[in-house]
Structure formats: structure tokens, C-alpha cells
PDB file as gemmi writes it, atoms N, CA and C in Angstrom:
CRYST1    1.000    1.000    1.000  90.00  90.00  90.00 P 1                      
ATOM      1  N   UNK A   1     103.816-144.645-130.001  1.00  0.00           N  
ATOM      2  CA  UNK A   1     104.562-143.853-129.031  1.00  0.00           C  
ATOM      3  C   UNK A   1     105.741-144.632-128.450  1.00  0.00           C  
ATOM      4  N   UNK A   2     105.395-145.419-128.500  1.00  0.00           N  
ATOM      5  CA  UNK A   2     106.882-146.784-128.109  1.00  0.00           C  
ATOM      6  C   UNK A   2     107.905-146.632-128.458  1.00  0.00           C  
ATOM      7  N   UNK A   3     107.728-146.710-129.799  1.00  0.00           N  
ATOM      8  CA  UNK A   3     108.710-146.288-130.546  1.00  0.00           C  
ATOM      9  C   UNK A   3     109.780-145.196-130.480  1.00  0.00           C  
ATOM     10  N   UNK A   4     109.205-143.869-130.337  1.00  0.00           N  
ATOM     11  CA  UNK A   4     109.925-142.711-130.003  1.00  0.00           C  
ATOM     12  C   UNK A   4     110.597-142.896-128.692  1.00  0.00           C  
ATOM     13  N   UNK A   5     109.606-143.416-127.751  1.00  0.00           N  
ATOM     14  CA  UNK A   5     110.509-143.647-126.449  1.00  0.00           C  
ATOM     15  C   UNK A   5     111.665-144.510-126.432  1.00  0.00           C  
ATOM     16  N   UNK A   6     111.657-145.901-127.358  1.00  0.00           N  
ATOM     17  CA  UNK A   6     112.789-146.519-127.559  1.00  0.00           C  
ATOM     18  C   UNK A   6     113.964-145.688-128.580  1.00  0.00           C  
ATOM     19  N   UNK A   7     113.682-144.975-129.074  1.00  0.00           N  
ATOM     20  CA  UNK A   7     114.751-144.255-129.953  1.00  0.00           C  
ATOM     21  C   UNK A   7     114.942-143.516-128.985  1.00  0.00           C  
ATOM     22  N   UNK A   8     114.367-142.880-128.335  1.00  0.00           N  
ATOM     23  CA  UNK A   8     115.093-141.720-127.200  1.00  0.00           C  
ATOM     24  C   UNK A   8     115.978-142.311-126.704  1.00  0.00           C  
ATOM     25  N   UNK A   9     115.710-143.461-126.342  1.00  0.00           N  
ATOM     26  CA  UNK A   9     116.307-144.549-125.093  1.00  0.00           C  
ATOM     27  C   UNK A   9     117.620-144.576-125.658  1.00  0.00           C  
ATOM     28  N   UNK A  10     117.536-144.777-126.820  1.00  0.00           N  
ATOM     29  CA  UNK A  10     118.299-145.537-127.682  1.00  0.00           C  
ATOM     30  C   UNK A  10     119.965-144.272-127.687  1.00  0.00           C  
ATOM     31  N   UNK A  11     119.199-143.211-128.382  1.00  0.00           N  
ATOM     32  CA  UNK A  11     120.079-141.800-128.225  1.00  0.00           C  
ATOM     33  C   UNK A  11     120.781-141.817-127.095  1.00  0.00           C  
ATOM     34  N   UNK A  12     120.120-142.019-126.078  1.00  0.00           N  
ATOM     35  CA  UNK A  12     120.938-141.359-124.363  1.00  0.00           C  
ATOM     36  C   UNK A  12     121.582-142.410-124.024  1.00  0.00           C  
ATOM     37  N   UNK A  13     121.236-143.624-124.559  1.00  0.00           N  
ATOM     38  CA  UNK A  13     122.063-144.782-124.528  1.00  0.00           C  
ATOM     39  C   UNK A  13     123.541-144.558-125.049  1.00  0.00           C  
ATOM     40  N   UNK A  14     123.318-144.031-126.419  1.00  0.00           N  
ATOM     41  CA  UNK A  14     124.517-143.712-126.835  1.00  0.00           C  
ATOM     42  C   UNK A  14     125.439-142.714-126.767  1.00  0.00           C  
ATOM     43  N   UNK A  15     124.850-141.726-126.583  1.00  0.00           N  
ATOM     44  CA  UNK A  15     125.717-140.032-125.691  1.00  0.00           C  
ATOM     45  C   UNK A  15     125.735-140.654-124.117  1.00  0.00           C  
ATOM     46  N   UNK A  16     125.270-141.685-123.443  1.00  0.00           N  
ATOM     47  CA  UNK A  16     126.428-141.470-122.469  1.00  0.00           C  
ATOM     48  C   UNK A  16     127.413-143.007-122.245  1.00  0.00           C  
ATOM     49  N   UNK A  17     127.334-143.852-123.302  1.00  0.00           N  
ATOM     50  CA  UNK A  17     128.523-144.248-123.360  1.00  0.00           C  
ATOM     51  C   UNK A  17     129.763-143.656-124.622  1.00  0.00           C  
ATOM     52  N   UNK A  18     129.342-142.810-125.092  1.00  0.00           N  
ATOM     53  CA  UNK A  18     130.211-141.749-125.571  1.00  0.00           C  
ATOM     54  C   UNK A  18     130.810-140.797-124.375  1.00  0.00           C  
ATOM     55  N   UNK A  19     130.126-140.610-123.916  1.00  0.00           N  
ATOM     56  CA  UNK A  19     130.368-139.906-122.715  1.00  0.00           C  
ATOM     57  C   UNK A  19     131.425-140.147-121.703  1.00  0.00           C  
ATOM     58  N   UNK A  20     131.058-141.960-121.268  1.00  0.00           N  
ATOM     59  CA  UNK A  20     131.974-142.451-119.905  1.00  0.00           C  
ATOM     60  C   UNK A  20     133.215-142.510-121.039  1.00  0.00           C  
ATOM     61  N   UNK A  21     133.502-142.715-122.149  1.00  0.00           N  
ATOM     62  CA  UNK A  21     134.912-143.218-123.039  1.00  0.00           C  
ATOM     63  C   UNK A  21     135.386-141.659-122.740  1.00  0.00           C  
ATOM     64  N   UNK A  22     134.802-140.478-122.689  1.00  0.00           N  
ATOM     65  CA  UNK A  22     135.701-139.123-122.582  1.00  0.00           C  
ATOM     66  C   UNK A  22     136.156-138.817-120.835  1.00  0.00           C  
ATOM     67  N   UNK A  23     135.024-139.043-120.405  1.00  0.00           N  
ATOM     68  CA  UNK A  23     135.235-139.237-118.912  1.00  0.00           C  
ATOM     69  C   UNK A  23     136.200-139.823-118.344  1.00  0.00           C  
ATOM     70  N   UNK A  24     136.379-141.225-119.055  1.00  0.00           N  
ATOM     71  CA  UNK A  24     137.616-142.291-118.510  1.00  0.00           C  
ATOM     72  C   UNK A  24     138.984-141.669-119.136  1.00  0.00           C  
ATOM     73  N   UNK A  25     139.096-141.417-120.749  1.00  0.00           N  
ATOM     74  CA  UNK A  25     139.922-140.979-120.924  1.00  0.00           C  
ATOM     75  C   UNK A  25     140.358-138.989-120.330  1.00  0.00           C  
ATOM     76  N   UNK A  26     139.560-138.343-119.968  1.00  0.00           N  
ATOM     77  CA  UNK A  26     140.187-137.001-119.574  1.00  0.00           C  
ATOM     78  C   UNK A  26     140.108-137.146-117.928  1.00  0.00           C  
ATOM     79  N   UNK A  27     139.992-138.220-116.977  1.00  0.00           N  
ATOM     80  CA  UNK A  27     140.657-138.398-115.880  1.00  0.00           C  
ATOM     81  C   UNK A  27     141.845-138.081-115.782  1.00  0.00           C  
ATOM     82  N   UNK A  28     142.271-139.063-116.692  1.00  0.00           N  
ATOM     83  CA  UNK A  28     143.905-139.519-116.807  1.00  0.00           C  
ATOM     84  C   UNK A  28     144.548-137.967-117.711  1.00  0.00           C  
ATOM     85  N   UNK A  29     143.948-137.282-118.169  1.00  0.00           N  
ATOM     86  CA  UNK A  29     144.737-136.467-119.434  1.00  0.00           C  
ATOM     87  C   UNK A  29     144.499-135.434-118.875  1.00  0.00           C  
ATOM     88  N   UNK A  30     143.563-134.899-118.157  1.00  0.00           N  
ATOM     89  CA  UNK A  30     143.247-133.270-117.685  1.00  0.00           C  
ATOM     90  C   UNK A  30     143.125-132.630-116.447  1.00  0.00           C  
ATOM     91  N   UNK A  31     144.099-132.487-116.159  1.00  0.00           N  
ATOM     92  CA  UNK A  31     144.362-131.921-114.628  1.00  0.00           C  
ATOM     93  C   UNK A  31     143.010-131.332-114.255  1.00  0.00           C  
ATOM     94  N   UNK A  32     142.638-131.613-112.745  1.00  0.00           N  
ATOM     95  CA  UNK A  32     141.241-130.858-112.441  1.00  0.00           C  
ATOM     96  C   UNK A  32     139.872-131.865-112.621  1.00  0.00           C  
ATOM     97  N   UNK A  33     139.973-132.762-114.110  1.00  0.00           N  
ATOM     98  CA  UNK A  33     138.197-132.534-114.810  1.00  0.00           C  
ATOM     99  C   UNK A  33     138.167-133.844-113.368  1.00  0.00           C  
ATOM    100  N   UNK A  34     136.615-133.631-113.404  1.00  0.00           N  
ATOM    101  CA  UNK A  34     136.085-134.554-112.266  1.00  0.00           C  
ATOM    102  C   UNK A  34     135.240-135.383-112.803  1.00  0.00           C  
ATOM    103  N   UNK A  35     134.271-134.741-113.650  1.00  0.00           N  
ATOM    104  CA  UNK A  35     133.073-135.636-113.938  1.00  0.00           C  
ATOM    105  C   UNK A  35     132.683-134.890-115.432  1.00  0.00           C  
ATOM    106  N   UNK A  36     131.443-135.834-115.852  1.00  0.00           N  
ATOM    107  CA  UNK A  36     130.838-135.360-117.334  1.00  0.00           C  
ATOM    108  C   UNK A  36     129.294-135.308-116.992  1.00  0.00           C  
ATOM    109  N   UNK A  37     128.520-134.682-117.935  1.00  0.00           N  
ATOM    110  CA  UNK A  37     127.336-135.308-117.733  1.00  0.00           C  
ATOM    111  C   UNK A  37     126.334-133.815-118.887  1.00  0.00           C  
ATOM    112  N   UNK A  38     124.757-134.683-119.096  1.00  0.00           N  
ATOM    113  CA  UNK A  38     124.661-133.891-120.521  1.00  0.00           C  
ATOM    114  C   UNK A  38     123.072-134.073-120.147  1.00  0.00           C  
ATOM    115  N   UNK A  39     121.974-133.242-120.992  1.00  0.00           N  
ATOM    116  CA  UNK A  39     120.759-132.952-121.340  1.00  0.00           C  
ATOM    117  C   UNK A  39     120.649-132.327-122.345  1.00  0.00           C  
ATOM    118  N   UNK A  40     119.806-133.054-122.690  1.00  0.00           N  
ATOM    119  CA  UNK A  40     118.722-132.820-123.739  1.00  0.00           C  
ATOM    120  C   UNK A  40     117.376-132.970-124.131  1.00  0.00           C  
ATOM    121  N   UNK A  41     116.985-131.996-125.414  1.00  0.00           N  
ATOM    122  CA  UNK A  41     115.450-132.200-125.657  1.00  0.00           C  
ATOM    123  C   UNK A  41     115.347-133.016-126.943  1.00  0.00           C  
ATOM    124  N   UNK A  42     115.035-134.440-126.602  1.00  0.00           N  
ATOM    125  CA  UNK A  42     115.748-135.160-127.868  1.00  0.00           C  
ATOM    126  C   UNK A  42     114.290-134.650-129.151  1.00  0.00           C  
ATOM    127  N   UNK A  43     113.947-133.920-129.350  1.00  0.00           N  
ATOM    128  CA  UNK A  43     112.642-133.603-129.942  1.00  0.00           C  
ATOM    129  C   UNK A  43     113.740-132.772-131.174  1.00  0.00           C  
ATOM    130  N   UNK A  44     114.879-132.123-130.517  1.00  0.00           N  
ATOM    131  CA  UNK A  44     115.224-131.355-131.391  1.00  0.00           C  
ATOM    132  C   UNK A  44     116.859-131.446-130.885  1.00  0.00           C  
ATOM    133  N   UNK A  45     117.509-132.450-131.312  1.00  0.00           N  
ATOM    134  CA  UNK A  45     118.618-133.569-130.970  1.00  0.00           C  
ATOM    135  C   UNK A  45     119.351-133.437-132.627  1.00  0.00           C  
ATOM    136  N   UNK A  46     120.974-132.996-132.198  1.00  0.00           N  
ATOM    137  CA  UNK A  46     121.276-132.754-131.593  1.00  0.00           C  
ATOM    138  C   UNK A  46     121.510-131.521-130.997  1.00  0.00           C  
ATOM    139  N   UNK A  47     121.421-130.568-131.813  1.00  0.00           N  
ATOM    140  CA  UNK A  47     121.366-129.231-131.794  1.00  0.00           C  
ATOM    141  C   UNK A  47     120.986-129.135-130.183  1.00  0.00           C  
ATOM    142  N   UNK A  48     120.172-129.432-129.138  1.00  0.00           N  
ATOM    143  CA  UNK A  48     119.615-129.496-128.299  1.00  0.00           C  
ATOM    144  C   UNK A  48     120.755-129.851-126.513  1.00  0.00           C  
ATOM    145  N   UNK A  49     121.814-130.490-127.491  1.00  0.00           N  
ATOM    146  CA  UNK A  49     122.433-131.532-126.452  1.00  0.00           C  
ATOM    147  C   UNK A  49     123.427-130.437-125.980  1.00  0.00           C  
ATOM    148  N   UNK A  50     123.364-130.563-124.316  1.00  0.00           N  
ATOM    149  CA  UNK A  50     124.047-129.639-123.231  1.00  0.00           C  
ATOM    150  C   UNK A  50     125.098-130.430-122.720  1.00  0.00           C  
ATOM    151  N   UNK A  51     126.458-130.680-123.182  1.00  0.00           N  
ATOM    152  CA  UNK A  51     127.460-131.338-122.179  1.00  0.00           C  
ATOM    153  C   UNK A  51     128.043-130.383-121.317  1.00  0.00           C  
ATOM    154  N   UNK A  52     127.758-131.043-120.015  1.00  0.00           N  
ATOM    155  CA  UNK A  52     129.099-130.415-119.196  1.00  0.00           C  
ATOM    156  C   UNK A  52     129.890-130.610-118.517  1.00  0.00           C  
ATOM    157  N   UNK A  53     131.291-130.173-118.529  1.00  0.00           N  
ATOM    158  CA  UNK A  53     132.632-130.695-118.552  1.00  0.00           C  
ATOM    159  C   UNK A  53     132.696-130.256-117.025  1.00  0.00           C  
ATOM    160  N   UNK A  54     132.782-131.494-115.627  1.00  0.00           N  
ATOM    161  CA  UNK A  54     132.620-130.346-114.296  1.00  0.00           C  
ATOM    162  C   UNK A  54     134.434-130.829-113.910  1.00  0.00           C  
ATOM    163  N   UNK A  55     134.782-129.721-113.706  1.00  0.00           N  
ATOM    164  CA  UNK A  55     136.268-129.436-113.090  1.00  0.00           C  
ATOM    165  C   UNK A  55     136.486-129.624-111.247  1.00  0.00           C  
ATOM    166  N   UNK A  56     137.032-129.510-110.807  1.00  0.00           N  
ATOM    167  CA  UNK A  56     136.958-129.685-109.010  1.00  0.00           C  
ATOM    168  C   UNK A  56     137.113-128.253-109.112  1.00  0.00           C  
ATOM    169  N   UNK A  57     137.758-127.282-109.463  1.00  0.00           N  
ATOM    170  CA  UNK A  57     137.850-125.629-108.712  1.00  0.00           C  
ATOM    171  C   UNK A  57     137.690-124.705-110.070  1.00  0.00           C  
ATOM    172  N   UNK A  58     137.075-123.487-109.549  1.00  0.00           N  
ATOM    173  CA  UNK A  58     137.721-122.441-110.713  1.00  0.00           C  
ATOM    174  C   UNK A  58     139.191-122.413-111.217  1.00  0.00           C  
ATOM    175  N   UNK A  59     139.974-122.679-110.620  1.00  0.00           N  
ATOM    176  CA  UNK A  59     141.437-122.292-110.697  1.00  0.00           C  
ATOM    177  C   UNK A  59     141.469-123.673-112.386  1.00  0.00           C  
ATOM    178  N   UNK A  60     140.963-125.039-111.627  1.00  0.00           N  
ATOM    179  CA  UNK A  60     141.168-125.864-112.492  1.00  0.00           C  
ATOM    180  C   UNK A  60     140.629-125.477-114.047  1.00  0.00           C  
ATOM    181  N   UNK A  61     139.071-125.184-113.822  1.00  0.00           N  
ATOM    182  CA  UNK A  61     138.795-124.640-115.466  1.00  0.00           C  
ATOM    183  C   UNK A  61     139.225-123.451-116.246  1.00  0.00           C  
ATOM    184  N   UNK A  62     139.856-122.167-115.767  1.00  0.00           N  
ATOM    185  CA  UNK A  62     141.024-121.450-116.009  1.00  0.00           C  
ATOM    186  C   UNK A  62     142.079-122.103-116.960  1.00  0.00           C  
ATOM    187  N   UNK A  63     142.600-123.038-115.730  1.00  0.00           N  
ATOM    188  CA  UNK A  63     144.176-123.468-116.288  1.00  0.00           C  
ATOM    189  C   UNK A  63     143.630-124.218-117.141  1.00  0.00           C  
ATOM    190  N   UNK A  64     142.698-124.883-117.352  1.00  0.00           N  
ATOM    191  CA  UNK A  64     142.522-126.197-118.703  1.00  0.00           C  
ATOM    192  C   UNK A  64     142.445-125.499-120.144  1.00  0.00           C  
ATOM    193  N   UNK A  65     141.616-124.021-119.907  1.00  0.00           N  
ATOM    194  CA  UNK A  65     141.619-122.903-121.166  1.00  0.00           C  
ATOM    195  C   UNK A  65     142.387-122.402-121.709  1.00  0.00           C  
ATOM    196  N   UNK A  66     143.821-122.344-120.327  1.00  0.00           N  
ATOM    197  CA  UNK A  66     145.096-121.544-120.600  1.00  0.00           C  
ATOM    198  C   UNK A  66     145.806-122.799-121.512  1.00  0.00           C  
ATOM    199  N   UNK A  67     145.719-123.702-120.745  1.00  0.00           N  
ATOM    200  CA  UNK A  67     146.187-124.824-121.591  1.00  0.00           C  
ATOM    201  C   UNK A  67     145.940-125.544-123.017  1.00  0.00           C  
ATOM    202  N   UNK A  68     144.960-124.803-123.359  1.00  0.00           N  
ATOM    203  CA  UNK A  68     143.947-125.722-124.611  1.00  0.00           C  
ATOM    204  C   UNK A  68     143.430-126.633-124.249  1.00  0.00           C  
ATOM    205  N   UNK A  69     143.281-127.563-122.844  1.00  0.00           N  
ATOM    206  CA  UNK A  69     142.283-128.428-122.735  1.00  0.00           C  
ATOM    207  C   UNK A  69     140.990-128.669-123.050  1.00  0.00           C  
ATOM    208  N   UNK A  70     140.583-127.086-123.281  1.00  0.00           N  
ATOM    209  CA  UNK A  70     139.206-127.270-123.463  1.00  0.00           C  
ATOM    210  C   UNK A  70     138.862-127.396-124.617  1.00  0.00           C  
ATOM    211  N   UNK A  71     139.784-127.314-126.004  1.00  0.00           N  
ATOM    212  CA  UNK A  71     139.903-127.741-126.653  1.00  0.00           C  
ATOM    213  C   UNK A  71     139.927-129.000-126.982  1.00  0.00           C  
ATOM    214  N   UNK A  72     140.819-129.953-126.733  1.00  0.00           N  
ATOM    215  CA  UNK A  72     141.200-131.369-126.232  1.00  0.00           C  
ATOM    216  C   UNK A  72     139.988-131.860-126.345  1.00  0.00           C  
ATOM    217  N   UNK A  73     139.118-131.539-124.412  1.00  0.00           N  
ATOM    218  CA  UNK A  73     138.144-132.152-124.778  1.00  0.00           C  
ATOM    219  C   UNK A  73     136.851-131.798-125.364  1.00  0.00           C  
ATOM    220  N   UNK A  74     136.861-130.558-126.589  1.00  0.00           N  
ATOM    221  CA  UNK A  74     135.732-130.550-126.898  1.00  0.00           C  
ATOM    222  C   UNK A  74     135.818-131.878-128.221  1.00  0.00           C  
ATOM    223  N   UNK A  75     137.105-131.741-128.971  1.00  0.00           N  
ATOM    224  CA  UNK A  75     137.507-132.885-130.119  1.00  0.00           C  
ATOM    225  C   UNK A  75     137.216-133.749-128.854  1.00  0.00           C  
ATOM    226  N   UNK A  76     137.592-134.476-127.980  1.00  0.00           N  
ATOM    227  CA  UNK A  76     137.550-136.159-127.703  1.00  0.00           C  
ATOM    228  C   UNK A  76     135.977-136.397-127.603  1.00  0.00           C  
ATOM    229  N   UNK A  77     135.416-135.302-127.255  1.00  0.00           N  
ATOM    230  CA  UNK A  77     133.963-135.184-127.259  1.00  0.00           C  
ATOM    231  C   UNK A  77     133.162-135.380-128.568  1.00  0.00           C  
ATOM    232  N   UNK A  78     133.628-134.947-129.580  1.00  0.00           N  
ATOM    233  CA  UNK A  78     133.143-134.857-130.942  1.00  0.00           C  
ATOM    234  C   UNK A  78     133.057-135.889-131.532  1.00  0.00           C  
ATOM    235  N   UNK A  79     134.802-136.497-130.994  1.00  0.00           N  
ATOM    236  CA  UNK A  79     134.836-138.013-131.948  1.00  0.00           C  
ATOM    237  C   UNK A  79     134.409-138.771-131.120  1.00  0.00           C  
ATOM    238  N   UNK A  80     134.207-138.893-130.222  1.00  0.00           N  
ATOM    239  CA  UNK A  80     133.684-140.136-129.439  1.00  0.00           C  
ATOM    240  C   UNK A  80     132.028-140.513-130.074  1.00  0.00           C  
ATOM    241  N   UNK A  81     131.315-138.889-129.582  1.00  0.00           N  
ATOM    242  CA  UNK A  81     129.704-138.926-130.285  1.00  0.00           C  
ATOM    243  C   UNK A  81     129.747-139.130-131.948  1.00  0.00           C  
ATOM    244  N   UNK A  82     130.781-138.654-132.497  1.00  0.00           N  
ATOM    245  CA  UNK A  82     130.854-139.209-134.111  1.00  0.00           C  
ATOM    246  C   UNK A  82     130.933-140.897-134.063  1.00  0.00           C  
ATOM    247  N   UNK A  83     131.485-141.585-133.693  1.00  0.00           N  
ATOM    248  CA  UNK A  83     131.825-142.984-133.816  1.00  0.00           C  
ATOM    249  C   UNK A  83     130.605-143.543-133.233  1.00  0.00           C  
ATOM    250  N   UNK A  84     129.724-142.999-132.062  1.00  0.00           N  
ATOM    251  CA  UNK A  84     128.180-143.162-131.909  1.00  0.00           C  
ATOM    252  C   UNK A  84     127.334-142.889-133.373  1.00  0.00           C  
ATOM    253  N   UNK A  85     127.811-142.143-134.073  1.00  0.00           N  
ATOM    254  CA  UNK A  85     126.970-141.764-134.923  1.00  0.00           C  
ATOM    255  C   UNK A  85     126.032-140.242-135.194  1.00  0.00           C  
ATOM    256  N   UNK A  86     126.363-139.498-133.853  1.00  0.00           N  
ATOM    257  CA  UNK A  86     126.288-138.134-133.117  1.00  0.00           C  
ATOM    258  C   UNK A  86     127.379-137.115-133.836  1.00  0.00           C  
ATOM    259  N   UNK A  87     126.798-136.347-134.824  1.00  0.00           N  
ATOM    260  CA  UNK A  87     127.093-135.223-135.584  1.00  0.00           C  
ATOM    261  C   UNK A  87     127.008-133.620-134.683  1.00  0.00           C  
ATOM    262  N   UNK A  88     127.470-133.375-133.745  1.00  0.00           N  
ATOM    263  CA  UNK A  88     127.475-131.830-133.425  1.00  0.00           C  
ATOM    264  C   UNK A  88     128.475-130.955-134.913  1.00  0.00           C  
ATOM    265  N   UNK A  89     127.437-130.089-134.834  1.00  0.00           N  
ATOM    266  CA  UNK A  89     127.779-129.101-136.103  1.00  0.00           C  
ATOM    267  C   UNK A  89     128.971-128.656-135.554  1.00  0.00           C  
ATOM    268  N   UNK A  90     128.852-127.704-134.328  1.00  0.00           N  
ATOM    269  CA  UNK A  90     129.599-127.169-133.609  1.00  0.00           C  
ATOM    270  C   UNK A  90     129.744-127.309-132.026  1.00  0.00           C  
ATOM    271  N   UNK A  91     130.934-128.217-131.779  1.00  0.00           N  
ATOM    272  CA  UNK A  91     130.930-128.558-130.324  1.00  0.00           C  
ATOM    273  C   UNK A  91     130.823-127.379-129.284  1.00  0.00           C  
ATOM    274  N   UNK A  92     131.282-126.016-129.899  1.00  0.00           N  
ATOM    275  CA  UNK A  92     131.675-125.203-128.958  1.00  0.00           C  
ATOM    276  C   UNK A  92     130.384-124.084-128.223  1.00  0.00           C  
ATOM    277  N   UNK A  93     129.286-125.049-129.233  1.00  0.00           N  
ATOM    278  CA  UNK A  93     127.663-124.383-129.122  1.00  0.00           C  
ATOM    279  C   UNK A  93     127.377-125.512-128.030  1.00  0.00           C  
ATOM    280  N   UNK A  94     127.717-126.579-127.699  1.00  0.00           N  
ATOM    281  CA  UNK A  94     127.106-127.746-127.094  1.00  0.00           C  
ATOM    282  C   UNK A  94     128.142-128.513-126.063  1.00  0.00           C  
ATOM    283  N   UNK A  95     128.729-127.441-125.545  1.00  0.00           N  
ATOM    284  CA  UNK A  95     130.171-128.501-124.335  1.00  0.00           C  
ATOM    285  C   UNK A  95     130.573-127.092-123.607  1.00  0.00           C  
ATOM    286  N   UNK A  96     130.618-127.099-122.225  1.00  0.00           N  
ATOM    287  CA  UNK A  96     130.363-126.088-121.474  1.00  0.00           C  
ATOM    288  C   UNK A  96     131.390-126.921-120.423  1.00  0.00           C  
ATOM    289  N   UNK A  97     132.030-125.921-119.591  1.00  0.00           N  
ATOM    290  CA  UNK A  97     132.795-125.977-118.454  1.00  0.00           C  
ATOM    291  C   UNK A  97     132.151-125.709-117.154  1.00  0.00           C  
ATOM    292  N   UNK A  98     132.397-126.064-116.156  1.00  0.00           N  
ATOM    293  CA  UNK A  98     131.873-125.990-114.745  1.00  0.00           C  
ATOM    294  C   UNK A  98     132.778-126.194-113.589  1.00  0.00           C  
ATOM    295  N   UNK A  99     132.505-126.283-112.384  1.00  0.00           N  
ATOM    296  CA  UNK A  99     133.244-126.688-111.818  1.00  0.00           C  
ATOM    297  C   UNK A  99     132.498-126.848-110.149  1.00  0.00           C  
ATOM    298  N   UNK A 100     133.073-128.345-109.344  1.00  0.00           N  
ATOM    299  CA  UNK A 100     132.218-128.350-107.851  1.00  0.00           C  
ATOM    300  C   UNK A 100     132.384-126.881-107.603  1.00  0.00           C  
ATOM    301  N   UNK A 101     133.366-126.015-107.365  1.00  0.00           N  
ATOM    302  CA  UNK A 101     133.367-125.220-106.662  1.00  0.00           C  
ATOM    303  C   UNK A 101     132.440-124.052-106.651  1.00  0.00           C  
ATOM    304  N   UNK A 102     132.029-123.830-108.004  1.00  0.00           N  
ATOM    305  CA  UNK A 102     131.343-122.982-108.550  1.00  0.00           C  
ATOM    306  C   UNK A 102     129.944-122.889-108.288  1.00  0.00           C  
ATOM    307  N   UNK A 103     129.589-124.947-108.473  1.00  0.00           N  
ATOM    308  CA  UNK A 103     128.082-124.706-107.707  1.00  0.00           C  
ATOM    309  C   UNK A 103     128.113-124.798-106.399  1.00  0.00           C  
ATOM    310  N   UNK A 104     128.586-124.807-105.774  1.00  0.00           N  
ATOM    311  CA  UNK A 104     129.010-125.194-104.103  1.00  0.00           C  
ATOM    312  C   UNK A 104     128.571-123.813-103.832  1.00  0.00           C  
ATOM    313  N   UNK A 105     129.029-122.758-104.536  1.00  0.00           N  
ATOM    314  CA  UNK A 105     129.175-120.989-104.327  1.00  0.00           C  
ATOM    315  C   UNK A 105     127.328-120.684-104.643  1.00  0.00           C  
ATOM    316  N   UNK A 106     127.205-121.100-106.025  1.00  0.00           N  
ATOM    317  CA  UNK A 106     125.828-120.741-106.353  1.00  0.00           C  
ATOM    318  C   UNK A 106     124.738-121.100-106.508  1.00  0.00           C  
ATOM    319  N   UNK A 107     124.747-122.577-106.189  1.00  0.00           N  
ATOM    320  CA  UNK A 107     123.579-123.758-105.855  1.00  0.00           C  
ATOM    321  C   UNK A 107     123.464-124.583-104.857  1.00  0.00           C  
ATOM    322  N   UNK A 108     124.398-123.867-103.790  1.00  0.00           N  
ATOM    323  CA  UNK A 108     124.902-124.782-102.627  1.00  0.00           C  
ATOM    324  C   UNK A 108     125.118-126.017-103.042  1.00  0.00           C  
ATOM    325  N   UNK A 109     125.693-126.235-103.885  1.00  0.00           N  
ATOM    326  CA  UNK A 109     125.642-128.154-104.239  1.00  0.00           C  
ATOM    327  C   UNK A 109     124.753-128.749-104.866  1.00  0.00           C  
ATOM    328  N   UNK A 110     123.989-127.966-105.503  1.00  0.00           N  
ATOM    329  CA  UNK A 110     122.733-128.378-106.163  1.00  0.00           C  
ATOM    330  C   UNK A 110     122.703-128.381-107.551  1.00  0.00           C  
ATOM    331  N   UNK A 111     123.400-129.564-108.295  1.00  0.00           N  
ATOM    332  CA  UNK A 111     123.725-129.653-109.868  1.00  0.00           C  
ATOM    333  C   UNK A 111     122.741-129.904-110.078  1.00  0.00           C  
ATOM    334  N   UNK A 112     121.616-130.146-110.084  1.00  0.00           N  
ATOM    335  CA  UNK A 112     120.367-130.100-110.586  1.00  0.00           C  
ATOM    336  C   UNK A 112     119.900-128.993-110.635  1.00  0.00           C  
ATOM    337  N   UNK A 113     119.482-127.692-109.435  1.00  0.00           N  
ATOM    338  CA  UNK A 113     119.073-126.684-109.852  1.00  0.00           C  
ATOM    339  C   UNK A 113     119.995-126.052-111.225  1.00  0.00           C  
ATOM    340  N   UNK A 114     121.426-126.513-110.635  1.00  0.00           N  
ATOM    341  CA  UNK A 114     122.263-125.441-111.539  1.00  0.00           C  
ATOM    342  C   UNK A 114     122.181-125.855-113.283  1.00  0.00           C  
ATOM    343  N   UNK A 115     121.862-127.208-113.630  1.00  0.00           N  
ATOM    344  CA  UNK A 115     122.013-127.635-114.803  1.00  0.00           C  
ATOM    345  C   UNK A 115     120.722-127.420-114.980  1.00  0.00           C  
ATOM    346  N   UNK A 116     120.225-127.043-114.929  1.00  0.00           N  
ATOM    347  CA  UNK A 116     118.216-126.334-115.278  1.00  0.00           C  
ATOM    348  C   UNK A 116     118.776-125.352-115.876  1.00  0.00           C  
ATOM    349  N   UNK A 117     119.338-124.702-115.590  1.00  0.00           N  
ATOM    350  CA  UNK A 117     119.171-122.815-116.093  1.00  0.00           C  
ATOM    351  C   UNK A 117     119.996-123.159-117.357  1.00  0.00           C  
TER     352      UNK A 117                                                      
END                                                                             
């Protein structure tokens, strides 16, 4: 059982320093994005893996769509977890938009309830 737990380890090890390299780079590149952050059921990985892209306002994740950002970063997302070694078939099944404002409205602030559902 060790084992599996160190490969898990090992996985989340590597999706989230794939992760902070998209984070650091779409600070600087994407008007709005605030933060990153992801779950999964590594049992059935990657197919399984939930990124989400959190914006500061609605207005911001709008304009990033109008813009193709969300495009942008679903590729910086792809290649980052490719160079991990992280194959998403299809990013656009597994990278989701959000935004503070949104859970502020419907989780009072509660990214945990809200990243459950």
C-alpha cells in the first residue's frame, strides 16, 4: 500500500508544480487570473483531474473568453503537465474557470464547499 501512496504523492507532486509554472506565468499574461488549483481521484488519473482557473470578478472570466485567454491557458496548462509527463486527452474536459466573486455570491467564500460539487 506504500507504494500507491508514494505514486499518488508522486502525481500531485507533479500537477502542482506544473501548476505554480502556469500560475507564475498567467499572473503576468492574463488580466484578472488570481490563482490555480486542481483535484483529483488519482484511482482514475488523468481523466479524473479538475483544474481551476480562479479569476478576481465575473467581468474578468468573460473578458479572458472574449479574448481567447482561456484558450492560452488551457495550452500553457497542457504543456506544462506534458513536460511533467501528464497527457490530458482533452484539456477542455479538465480546466474550468471561476472566479472570487462568484464564490463570494454562492459559497460565501467557501472554495472548499464550492470545489466539492
Amino acid at each position: 500500500m506504500a507504494s500507491v501512496k508514494s505514486t499518488v504523492q508522486k502525481l500531485d507532486d507533479n500537477v502542482v508544480k506544473a501548476l505554480t509554472k502556469v500560475c507564475e506565468e498567467a499572473k503576468q499574461k492574463v488580466v484578472g487570473f488570481d490563482w490555480i488549483t486542481h483535484r483529483a481521484d488519482y484511482s482514475n488519473f488523468p481523466n479524473s483531474l479538475v483544474i481551476t482557473c480562479v479569476f478576481v470578478g465575473e467581468q474578468d472570466v468573460n473578458q479572458a473568453k472574449v479574448d481567447k485567454q482561456d484558450v492560452y491557458l488551457r495550452q500553457l496548462i497542457h504543456r506544462q503537465l506534458l513536460k511533467a509527463g501528464i497527457l490530458l486527452k482533452d484539456p477542455r474536459r479538465n480546466v474550468f474557470f471561476d472566479s472570487e466573486e462568484a464564490c463570494a455570491k454562492g459559497h460565501q467564500g467557501n472554495w472548499a464547499a464550492r470545489l466539492s460539487k
